[in-house]
TIKOL-561046 format. One record per residue (C-alpha): x, y, z. Coordinates in nm, 3 decimals, padded with zeros to 5 digits. Layout:
<nuvos>
NUVO       xx       yy       zz
NUVO        X        Y        Z
...
</nuvos>
This chain:
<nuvos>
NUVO       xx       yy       zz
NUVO   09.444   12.033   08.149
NUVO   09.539   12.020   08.494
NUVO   09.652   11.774   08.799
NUVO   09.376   11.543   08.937
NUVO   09.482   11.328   09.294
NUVO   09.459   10.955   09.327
NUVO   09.423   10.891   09.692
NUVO   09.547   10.556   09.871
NUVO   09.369   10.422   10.170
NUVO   09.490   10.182   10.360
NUVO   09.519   10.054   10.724
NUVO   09.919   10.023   10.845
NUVO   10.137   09.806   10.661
NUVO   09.942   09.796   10.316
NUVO   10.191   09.917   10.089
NUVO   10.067   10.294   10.045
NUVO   10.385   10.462   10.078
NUVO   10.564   10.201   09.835
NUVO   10.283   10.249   09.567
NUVO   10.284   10.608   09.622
NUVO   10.646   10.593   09.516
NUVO   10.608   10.386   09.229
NUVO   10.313   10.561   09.095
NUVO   10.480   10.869   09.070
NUVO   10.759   10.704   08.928
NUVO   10.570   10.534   08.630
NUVO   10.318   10.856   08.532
NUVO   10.349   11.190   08.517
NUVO   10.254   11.257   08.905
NUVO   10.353   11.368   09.188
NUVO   10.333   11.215   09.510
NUVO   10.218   11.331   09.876
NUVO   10.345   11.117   10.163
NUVO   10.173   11.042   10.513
NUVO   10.216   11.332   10.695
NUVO   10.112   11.110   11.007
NUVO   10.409   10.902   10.962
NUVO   10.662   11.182   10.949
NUVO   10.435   11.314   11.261
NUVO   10.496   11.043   11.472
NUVO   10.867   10.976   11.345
NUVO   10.965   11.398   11.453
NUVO   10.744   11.353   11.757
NUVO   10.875   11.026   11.846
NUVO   10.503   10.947   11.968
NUVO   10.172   10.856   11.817
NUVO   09.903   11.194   11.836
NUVO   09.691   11.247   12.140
NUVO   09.321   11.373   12.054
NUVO   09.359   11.701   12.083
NUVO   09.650   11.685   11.757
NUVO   09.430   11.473   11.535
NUVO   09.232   11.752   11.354
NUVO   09.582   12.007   11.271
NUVO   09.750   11.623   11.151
NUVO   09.465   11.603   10.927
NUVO   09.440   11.961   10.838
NUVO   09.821   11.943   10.743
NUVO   09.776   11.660   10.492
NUVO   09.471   11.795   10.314
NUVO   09.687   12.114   10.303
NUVO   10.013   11.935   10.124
NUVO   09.739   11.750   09.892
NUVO   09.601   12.078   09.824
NUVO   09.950   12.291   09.740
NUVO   10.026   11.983   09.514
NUVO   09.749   12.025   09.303
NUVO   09.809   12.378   09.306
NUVO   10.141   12.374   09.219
NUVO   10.216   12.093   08.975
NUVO   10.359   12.296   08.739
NUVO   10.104   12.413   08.521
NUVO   10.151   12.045   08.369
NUVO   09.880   11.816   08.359
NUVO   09.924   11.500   08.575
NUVO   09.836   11.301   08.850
NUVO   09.905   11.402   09.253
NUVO   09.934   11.071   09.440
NUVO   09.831   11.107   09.809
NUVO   09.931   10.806   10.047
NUVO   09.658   10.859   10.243
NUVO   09.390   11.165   10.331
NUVO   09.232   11.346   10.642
NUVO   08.951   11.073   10.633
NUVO   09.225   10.807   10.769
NUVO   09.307   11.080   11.088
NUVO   08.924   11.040   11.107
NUVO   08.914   10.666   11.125
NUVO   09.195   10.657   11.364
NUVO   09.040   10.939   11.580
NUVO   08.762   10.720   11.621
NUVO   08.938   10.392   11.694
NUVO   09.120   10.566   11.962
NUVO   08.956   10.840   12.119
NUVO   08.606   10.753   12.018
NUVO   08.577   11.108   11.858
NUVO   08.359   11.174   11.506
NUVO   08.436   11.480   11.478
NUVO   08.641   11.456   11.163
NUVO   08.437   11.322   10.978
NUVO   08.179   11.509   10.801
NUVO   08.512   11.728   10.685
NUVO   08.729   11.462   10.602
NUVO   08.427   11.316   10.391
NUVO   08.376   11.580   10.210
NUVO   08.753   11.593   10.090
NUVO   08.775   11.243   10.013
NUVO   08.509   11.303   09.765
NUVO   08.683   11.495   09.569
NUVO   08.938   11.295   09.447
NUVO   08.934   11.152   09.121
NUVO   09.002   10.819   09.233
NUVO   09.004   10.632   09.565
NUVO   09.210   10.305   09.601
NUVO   09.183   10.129   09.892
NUVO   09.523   09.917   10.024
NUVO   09.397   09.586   10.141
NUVO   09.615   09.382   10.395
NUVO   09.617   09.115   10.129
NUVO   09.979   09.061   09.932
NUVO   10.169   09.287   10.173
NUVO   10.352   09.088   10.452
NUVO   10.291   09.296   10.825
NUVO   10.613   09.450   10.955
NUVO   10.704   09.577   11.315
NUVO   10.872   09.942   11.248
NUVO   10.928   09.989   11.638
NUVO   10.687   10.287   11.694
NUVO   10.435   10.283   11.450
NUVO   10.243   09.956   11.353
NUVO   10.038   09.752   11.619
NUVO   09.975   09.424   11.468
NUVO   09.854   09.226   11.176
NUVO   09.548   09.146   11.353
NUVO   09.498   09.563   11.402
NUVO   09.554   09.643   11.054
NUVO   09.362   09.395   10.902
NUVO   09.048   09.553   11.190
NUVO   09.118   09.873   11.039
NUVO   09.048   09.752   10.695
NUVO   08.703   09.587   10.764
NUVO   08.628   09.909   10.921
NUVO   08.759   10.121   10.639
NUVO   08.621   09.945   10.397
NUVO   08.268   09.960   10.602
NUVO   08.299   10.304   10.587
NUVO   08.342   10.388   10.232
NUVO   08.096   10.119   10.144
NUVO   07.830   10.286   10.393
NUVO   07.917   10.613   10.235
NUVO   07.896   10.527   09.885
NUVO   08.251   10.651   09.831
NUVO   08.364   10.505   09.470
NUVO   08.689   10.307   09.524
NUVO   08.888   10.016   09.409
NUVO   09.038   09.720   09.589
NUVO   09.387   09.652   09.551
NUVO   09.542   09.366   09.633
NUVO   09.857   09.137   09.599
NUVO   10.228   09.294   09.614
NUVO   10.291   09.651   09.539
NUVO   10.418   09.530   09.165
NUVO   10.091   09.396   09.076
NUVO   09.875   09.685   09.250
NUVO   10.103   09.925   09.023
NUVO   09.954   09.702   08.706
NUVO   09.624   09.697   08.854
NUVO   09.592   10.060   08.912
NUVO   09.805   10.179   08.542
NUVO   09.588   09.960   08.367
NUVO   09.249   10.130   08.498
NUVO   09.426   10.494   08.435
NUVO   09.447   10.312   08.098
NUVO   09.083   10.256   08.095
NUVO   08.975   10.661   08.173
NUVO   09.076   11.000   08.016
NUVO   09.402   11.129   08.162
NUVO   09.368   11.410   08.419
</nuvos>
């Protein structure tokens, strides 16, 4: 046996980090934060173009030294988010695709995709981060575009973080542990 990665998507605000936490709190996992956020937080800036692919780079790497590194145990590696978000915002801001096909690639192999909606999560101003509920909830209908246009398997979540935790331990329930 060996460690397989859920992988939360999500525009700003959805509750990734939170359910991150409490994932790895209630299975045998364990978890890989934004790398964006602590980014921007060191930086005290959001990412110009030019520092988008080495931001994305850096959180497939931590995903990827996880997985490696769990231990020998079997179990779960939570990632609050992957390189195909950098993508997404690369090309909301910059109008640059170049992440993609990469970022694509990696988001297919993860055993299973959840996507974050804006629903059940309240918006909150952090003071450097988050633009706006009617920005995040944009980035969702794109996401969501996205992974529908690329036939990337995921589930909706929705509601507070409590219930996605049900939602998403009860389909682990439903498939063979990792």
């Amino acid at each position: 046996m060996h460690s397989e990665s859920i992988c939360l998507l999500g525009a700003e605000c959805t509750g990734k980090s939170s359910l991150t936490q409490a994932l790895a709190e209630a299975l045998p996992a364990t978890p890989v934060f934004e790398y964006l956020r602590e980014w921007c937080l060191r930086e005290a800036r959001t990412p110009r173009r030019d520092e988008q692919a080495a931001i994305a780079a850096e959180q497939q790497r931590r995903i990827d030294v996880a997985l490696a590194t769990s231990g020998g145990h079997p179990g779960w590696v939570v990632a609050d988010t992957s390189p195909l978000m950098t993508a997404l915002y690369s090309r909301h801001y910059f109008g640059d695709d170049s992440l993609f096909e990469p970022a694509l690639r990696l988001q297919r192999q993860h055993r299973l995709t959840l996507l974050c909606s804006p629903e059940g999560i309240a918006w909150q101003a952090d003071g450097c981060l988050r633009e706006g509920d009617a920005v995040r909830r944009q980035t969702h209908a794109e996401l969501q575009r996205l992974l529908d246009a690329e036939q990337l398997p995921y589930r909706l979540l929705e509601g507070r973080v409590e219930a996605r935790l049900q939602q998403v331990l009860a389909l682990l329930r439903t498939q063979s542990s990792p």
